[in-house]
C-alpha positions as CSV (number, residue, x, y, z in Angstrom):
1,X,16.0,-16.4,40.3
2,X,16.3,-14.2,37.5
3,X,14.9,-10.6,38.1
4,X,12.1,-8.7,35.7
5,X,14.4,-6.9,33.5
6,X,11.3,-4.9,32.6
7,X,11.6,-3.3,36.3
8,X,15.6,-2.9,35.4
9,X,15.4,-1.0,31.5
10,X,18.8,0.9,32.4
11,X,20.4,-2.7,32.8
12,X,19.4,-3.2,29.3
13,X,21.7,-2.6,26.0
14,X,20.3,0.4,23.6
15,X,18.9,-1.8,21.2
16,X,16.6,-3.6,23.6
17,X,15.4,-0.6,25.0
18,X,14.9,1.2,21.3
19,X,12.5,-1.8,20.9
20,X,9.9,-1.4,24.0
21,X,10.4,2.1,23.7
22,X,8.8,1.2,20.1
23,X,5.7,-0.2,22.0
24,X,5.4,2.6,24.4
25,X,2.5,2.0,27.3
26,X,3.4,-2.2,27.0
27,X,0.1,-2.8,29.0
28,X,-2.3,-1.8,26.2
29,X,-0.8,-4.1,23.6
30,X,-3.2,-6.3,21.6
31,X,-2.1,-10.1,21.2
32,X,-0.8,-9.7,18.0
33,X,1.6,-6.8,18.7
34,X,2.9,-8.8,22.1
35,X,3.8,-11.7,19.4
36,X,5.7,-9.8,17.3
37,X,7.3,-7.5,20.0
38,X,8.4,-11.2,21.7
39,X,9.8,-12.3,18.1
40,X,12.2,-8.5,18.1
41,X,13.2,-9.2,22.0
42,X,14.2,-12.6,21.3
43,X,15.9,-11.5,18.3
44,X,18.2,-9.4,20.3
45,X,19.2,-12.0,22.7
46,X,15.9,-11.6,25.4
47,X,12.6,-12.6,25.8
48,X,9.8,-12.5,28.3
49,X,6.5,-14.3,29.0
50,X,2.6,-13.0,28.8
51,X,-0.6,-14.4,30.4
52,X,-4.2,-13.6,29.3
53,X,-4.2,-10.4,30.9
54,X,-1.3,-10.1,27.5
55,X,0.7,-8.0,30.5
56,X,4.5,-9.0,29.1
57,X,6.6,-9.6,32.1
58,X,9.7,-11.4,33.6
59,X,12.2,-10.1,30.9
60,X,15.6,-11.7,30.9
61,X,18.2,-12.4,28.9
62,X,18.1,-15.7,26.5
63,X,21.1,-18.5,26.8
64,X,23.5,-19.0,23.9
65,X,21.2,-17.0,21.5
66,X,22.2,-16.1,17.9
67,X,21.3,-12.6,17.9
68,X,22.8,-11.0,14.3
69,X,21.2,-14.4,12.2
70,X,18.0,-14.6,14.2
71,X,17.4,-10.6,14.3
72,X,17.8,-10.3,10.5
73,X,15.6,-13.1,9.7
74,X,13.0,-12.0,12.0
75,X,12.9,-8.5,10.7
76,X,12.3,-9.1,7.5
77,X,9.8,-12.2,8.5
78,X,7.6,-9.1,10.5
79,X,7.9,-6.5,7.8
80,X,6.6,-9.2,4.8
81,X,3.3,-10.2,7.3
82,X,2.3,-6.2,7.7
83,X,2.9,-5.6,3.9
84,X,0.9,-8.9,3.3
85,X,-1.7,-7.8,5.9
86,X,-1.9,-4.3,4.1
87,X,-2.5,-5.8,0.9
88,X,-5.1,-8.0,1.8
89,X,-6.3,-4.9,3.1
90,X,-5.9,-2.6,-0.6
91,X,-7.5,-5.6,-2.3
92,X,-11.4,-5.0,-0.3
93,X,-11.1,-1.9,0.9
94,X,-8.7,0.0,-1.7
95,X,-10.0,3.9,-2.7
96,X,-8.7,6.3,-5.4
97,X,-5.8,8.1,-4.7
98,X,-6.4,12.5,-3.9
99,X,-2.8,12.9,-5.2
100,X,-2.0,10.4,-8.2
101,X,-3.8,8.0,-10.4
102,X,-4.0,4.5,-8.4
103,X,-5.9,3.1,-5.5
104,X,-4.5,3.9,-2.0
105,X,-5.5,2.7,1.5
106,X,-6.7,5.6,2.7
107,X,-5.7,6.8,6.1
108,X,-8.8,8.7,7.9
109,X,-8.3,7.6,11.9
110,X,-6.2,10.5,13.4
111,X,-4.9,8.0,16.1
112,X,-2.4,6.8,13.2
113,X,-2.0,9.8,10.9
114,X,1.6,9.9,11.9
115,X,3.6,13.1,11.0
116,X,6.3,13.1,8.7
117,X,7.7,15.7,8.0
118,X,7.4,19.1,9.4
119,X,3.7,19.2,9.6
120,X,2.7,17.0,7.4
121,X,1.3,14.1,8.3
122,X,0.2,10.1,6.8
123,X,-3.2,10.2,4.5
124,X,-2.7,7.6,2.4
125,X,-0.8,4.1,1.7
126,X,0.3,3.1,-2.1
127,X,0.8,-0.4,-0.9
128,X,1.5,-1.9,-4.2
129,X,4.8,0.6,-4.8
130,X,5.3,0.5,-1.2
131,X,5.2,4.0,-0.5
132,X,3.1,6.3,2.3
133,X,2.1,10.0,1.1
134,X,1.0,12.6,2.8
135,X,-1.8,15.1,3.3
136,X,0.2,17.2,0.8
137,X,0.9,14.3,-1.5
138,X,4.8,14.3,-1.1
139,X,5.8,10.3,-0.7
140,X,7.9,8.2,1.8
141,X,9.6,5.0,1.6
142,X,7.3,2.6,3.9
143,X,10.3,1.6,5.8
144,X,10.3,5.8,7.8
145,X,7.7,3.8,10.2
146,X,8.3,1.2,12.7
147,X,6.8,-2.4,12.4
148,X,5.2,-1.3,15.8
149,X,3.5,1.5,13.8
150,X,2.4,-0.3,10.8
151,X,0.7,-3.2,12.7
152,X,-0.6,-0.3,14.8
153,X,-2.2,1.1,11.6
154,X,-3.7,-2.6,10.7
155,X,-4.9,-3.4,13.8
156,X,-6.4,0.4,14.1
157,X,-8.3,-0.1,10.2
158,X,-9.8,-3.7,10.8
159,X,-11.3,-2.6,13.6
160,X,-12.7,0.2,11.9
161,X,-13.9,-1.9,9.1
162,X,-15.5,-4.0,12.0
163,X,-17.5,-0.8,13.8
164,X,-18.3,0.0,9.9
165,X,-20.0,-3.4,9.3
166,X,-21.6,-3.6,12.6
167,X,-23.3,0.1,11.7
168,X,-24.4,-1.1,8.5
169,X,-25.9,-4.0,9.9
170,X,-27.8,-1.8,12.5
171,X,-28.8,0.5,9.6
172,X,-30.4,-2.7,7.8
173,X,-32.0,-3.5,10.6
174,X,-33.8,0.1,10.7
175,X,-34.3,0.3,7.1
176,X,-36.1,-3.1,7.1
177,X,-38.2,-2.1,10.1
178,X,-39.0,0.9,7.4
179,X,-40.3,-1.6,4.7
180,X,-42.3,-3.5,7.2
181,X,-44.3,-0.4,8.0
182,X,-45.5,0.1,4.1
183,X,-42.7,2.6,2.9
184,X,-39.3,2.5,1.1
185,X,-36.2,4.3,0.8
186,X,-34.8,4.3,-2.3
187,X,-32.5,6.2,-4.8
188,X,-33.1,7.9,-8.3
189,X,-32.0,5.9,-11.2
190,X,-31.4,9.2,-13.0
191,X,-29.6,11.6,-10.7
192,X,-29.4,9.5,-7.3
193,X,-31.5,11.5,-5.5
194,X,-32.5,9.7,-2.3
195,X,-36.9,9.1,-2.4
196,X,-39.3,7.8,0.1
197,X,-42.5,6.8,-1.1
198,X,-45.0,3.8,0.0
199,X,-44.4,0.5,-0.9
200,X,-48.1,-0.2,-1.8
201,X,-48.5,2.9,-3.9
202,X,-49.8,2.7,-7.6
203,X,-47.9,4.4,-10.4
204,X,-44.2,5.6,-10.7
205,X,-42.2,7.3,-8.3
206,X,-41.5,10.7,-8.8
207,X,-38.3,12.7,-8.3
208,X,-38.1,16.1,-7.4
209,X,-34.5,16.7,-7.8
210,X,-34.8,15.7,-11.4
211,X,-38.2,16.1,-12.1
212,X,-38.5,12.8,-13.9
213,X,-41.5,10.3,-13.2
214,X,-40.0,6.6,-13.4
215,X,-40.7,3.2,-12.5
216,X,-40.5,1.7,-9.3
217,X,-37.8,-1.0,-10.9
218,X,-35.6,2.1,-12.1
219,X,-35.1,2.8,-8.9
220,X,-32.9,1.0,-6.3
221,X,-33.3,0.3,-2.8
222,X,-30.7,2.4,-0.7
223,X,-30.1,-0.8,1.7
224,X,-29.7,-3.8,-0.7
């Protein structure tokens, strides 16, 4: 029987170790970072297995394998999906740049604000050209991270954009509960200051940070 090369990483060649070193603590991995750590093992002549406890285990080496062709192909088959991911990301979520004229991806998570350089560290993606720029607005070639990191940094954003929707939902919810007890939230058409007033009220709705008197249909509900 084979033994767990993962028990054995000083048996393994540098490259293979470079590679879960990549994936540091291998028993926190989402599903979609152990596919795409299998598809760089088995591109190097390994591969192991995973249950649903996506624990990766019994690592051995693969028979008559074509590392060089397969390795190449598969690198630049995971690099396309995260720069595919990330634009799918820039198209919904996409904000203006601090440093240039453009939209960026904006990096706000400190769990993958990776440094750079000295102590600068990642704030923002130009996915479109490619490049990753820093707090300070210099700019790196995207390939200075790892595919580890990059899907690191999807996984990391779409499941902040998930907690983000879930609070906005919860926030409907409130403000609703709000409207259902005879009063409104809503914002001034003229200088955005936020106003409560009751629904059921005659007459227009004053601002004070303005001081202008306007209509109730001038004046949009903060949760649409």
């Amino acid at each position: 029987m084979d033994i767990d090369l993962f028990e054995h990483l000083d048996q393994l060649p540098p490259e293979v170790q470079k590679i879960i070193e990549d994936y540091g603590e291998t028993e926190s991995l989402e599903y979609s970072e152990l596919e795409f750590f299998l598809k760089r093992i088995e591109a190097v002549g390994y591969t192991f297995e995973y249950g649903l406890d996506a624990i990766p285990f019994n690592l051995t080496k693969l028979i008559n394998p074509n590392p060089m062709q397969k390795f190449t192909t598969q690198a630049q088959s995971l690099r396309e999906k995260a720069v595919t991911e990330l634009r799918k990301i820039n198209e919904t979520y996409r904000e203006k740049s601090d440093h240039f004229e453009g939209s960026v991806i904006r990096i706000t998570d400190n769990k993958i604000q990776y440094h750079l350089e000295g102590e600068r560290y990642l704030s923002e993606i130009d996915i479109q050209n490619k490049k990753l720029i820093d707090n300070n607005g210099y700019q790196y070639d995207l390939d200075i991270l790892s595919d580890h990191q990059l899907f690191t940094i999807i996984d990391t954003i779409e499941a902040n954009i998930e907690k983000y929707q879930e609070w906005q939902e919860s926030q409907s919810e409130i403000f609703y509960k709000i409207q259902n007890a005879g009063f409104n939230i809503v914002t001034c058409g003229n200088c955005g200051e936020v106003i409560l007033h009751e629904i059921h009220e005659e007459g227009e709705i004053h601002c004070g940070g303005c001081s202008r008197d306007m209509d109730k249909s001038d004046c949009p509900d903060l949760y649409s």
